[in-house]
N, C-alpha and C positions, 0 to 999 in steps of 0.2 A: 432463398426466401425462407425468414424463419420468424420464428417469435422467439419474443426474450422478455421475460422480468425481472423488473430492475427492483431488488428492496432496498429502500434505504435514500432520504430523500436529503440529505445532510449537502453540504457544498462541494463533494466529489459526486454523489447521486444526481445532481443539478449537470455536471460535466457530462459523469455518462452520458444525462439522456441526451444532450444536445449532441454529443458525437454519433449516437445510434441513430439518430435521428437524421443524422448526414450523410447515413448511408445504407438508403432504402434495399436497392439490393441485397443488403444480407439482414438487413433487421426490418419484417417489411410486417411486421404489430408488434408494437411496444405496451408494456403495462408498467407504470410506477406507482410504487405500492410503499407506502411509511405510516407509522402510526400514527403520524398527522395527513390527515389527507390532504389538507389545505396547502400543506408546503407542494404537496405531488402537483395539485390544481395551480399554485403560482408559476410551477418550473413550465408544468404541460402549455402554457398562455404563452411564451416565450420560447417554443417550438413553432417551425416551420411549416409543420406537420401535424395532423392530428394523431395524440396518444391517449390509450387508456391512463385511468389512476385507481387505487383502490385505498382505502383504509385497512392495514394490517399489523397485527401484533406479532414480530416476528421473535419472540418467546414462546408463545404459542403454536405449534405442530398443527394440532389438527383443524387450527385456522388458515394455515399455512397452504394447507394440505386440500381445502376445500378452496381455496384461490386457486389454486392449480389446477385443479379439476375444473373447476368453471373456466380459465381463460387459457389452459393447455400449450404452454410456452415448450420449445424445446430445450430451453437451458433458464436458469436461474440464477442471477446476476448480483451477488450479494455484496451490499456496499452499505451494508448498516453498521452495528458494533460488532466486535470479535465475539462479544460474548456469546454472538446468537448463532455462531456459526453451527458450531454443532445440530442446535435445533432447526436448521434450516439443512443441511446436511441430509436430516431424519426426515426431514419432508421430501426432499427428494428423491430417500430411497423408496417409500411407499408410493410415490407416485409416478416414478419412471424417468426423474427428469436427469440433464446434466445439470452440473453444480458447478459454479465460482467463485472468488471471492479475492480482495485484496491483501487481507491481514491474518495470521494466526490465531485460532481460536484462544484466547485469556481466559480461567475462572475470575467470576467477581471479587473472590475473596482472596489473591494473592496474583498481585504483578508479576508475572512470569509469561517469557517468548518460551513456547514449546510445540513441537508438532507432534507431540506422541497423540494426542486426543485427536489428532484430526486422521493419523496415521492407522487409528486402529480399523476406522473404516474401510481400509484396502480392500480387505477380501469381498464385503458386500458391496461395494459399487463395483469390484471386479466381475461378481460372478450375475451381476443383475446389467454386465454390458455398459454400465453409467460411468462415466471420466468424472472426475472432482478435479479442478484445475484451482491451486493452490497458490494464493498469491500475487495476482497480477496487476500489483498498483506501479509503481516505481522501482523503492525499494521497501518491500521484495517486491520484484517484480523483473523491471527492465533492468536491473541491476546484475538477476541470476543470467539474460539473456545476453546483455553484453559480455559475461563470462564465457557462454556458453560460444557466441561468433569467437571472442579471442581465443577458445583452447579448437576451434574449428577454422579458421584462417588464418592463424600467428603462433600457435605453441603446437611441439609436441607436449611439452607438461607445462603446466602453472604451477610455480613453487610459493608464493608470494602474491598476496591479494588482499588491494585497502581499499575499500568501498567508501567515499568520500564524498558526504552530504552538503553544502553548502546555502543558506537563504540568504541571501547578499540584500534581501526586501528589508523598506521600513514603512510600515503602519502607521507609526506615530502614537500608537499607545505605549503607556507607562508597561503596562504588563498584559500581553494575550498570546494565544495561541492559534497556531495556524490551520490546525484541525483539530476536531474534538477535546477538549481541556480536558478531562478526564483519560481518557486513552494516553494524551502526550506527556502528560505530568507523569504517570505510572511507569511510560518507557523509558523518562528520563532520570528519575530518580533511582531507577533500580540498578545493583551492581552489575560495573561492565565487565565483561567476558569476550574472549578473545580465541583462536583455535592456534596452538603451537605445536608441533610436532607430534603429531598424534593425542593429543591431550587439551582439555577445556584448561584457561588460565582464569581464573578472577581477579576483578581491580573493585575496591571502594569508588560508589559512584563520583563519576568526574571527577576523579584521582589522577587520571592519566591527558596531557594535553601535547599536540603538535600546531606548526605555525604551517600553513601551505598556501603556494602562491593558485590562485587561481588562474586559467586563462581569458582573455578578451578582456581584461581591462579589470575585470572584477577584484584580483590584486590576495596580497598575505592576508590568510583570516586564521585566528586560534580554534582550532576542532578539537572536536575533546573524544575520548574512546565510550561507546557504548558498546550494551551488546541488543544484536537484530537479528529477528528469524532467519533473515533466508542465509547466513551464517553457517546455520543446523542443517540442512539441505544441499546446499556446495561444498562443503567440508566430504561428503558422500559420492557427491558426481563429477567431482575435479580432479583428473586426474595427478597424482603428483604433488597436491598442496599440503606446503611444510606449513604456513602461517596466514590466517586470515583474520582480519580486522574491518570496523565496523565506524566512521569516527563523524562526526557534525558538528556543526557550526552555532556556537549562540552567544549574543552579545554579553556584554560583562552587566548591563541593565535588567536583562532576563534572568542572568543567573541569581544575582543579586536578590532580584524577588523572589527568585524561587525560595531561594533559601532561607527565609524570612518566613515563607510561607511553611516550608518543611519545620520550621525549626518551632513555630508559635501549630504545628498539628493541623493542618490547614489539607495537607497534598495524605495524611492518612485515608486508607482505602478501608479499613475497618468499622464496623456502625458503633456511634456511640448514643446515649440515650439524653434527649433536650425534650424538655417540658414534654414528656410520657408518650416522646416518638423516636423509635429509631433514625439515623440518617448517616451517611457514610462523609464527615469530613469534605471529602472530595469532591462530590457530589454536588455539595451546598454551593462548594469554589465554583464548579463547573457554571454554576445558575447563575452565579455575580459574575462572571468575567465574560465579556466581550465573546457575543458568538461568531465566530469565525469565518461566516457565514457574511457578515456583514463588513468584513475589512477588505473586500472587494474593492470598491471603491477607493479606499485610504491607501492601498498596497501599492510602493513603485520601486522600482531595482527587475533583480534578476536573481534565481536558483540556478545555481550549478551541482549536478548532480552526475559522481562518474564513477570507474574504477579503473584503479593504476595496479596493474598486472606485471610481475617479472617473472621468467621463468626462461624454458631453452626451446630453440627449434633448430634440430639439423645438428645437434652438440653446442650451440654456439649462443649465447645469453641473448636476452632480446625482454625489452621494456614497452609496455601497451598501456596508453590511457584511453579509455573510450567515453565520452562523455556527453550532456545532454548540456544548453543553456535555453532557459526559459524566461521570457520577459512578465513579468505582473498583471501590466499596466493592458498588454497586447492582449494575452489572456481575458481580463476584463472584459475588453472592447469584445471578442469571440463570443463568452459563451456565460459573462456576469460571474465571475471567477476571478480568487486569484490564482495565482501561479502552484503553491502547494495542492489544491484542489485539482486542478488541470493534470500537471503530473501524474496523480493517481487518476484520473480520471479516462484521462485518452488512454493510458496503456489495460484498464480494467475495459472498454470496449474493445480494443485491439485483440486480446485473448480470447474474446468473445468469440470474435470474429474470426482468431482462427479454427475453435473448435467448432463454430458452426457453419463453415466450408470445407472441415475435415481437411485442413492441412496439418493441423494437430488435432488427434485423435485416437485415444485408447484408454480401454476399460481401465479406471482404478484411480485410485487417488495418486496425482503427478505434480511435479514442478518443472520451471519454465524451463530449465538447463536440462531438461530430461528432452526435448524436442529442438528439431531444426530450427536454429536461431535464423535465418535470415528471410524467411517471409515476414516473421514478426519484425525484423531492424528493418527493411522496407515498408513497412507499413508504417512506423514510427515516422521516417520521411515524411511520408502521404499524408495522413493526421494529423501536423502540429507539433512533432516533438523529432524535431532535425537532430542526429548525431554526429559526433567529430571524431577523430581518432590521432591520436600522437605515435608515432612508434619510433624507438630506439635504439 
């Protein structure tokens, strides 16, 4: 029996709660807290269950920091912007709590996947007894976990690791995104990066493309290479890995816009000055384009989302695909969702959950592949997000 605040009321904050909310046993008081509190109040009507909401400015510390203290959660569930990680981080340490989150902390002012900023916090959540649990959407997330089952029941080493994104959905808009426009436009456009033989490689964005067939029907889609945090992270705890890659799926329609958008200044993240006001380019796009939030509805197909592992067990070569399929449309019906939202969503309650049963649990800032992968691949079952495995 625990309490949890959830920040962040966006269309995986909306997943979360409905998942916490299923499973009273370990989350038995809920707080949803966004700077709009009205989004908290629509998701909280569409619960089962009665939850707190609050109004909070998660930039803000010592706002942070008096939520806490009034509603004394045991962990803090952060599913707002990257940006605010840190300061919410800062509120934790002051006030005792544990910390989560789905994504890498970004500065505003330069698109970049890095974990040094979140890494420097080691030593004070170590020595204040508090876990920071790093990453628990997807990918990163279930991504680092299913690595971490295959070098724990199929390799002695992993030499060889493609993390392979795929949205098989269509919306039916001209041009949107499937979470945050801002966030996704910055990871996409920025140069891909790749891990070779002990060394970072760079590629000019979506420079690099493969064709891979999908399973269950879903069929060849062109992925293109990017780079992703938890990349930075398994490159560390894998034993034996020569090369890891990062790659997704986007229609020729999206890319299209994009680049249209990139090319007329549109996807810049730097402020420029319009009638004697700052604004960031991106920003503006983010406000015109289709909230993401709302293609719920519109969304049908299926994500595939997995990673194809080669390496040795016993001296003798050996190929592992482990993989998730999520339907849209099902999603929806569940929990007013689509399918990208769901994915981060179930797997940032599931983390939750294990550090507040204490099956993962230790002081410090950690990642998923640092702990026993297979409470969490059971629980994935249990939740909504069934896995597969291929092996070769």
């Amino acid at each position: 029996m625990s309490r949890v605040l959830i920040v962040g009321a966006g269309g995986v904050g909306q997943v979360v709660a409905h998942k916490c909310a299923q499973v009273p046993e370990v989350f038995s008081e809920i707080m949803l807290a966004s700077r709009t509190k009205e989004k908290c109040d629509r998701i909280a009507a569409q619960l089962p269950r009665a939850i707190q909401t609050a109004k909070l400015d998660a930039d803000n510390v010592a706002e942070t920091v008096a939520l806490i203290k009034e509603f004394k959660p045991d962990l803090l569930l952060n599913v707002a912007l990257p940006y605010q990680d840190l300061h919410l981080m800062d509120a934790c340490l002051e006030t005792g709590v544990h910390y989560m989150d789905t994504a890498n902390y970004e500065p505003l002012d330069e698109a970049k996947f890095e974990y040094k900023w979140q890494w420097a916090y080691q030593d004070r959540f170590k020595e204040k007894g508090l876990m920071a649990l790093m990453g628990s959407g997807f990918d990163p997330g279930v991504t680092n976990v299913f690595c971490a089952y295959a070098a724990k029941h199929h390799f002695d080493e992993i030499h060889e690791l493609d993390i392979i994104d795929c949205n098989a959905g269509d919306h039916g808009q001209a041009f949107a995104t499937n979470f945050n426009p801002e966030i996704n436009i910055r990871e996409i456009t920025q140069r891909g990066r790749y891990w070779e033989r002990g060394e970072w490689v760079e590629t000019d964005p979506l420079s690099w493309s493969m064709t891979y067939d999908f399973p269950e029907g879903i069929g060849p889609k062109k992925c293109y290479l990017l780079y992703h945090e938890e990349l930075e992270s398994l490159v560390l705890h894998l034993k034996g890995l020569k090369r890891a890659r990062f790659w997704m799926t986007f229609s020729d329609q999206y890319l299209t816009h994009l680049k249209v958008l990139e090319n007329i200044g549109m996807t810049r993240i730097d402020e420029i000055d319009y009638n004697g006001q700052k604004i960031a380019p991106i920003q503006f796009l983010k406000a015109v384009l289709p909230d993401p939030g709302s293609l719920g509805p519109l969304t049908k197909g299926r994500t595939c989302i997995g990673c194809l592992m080669k390496g040795v067990k016993d001296g003798k070569e050996k190929t592992v695909y482990v993989y998730n399929i999520c339907d849209h449309e099902a999603c929806y019906k569940e929990v007013g969702s689509q399918a990208v939202s769901y994915t981060t969503g179930v797997p940032a309650m599931i983390g939750a959950m294990m550090m507040l049963t204490g099956k993962w649990m230790e002081a410090g800032v950690k990642h998923m592949e640092q702990f026993d992968p297979d409470p969490f691949m059971d629980a994935l079952n249990r939740h909504g997000l069934p896995w597969k495995e291929v092996v070769k």
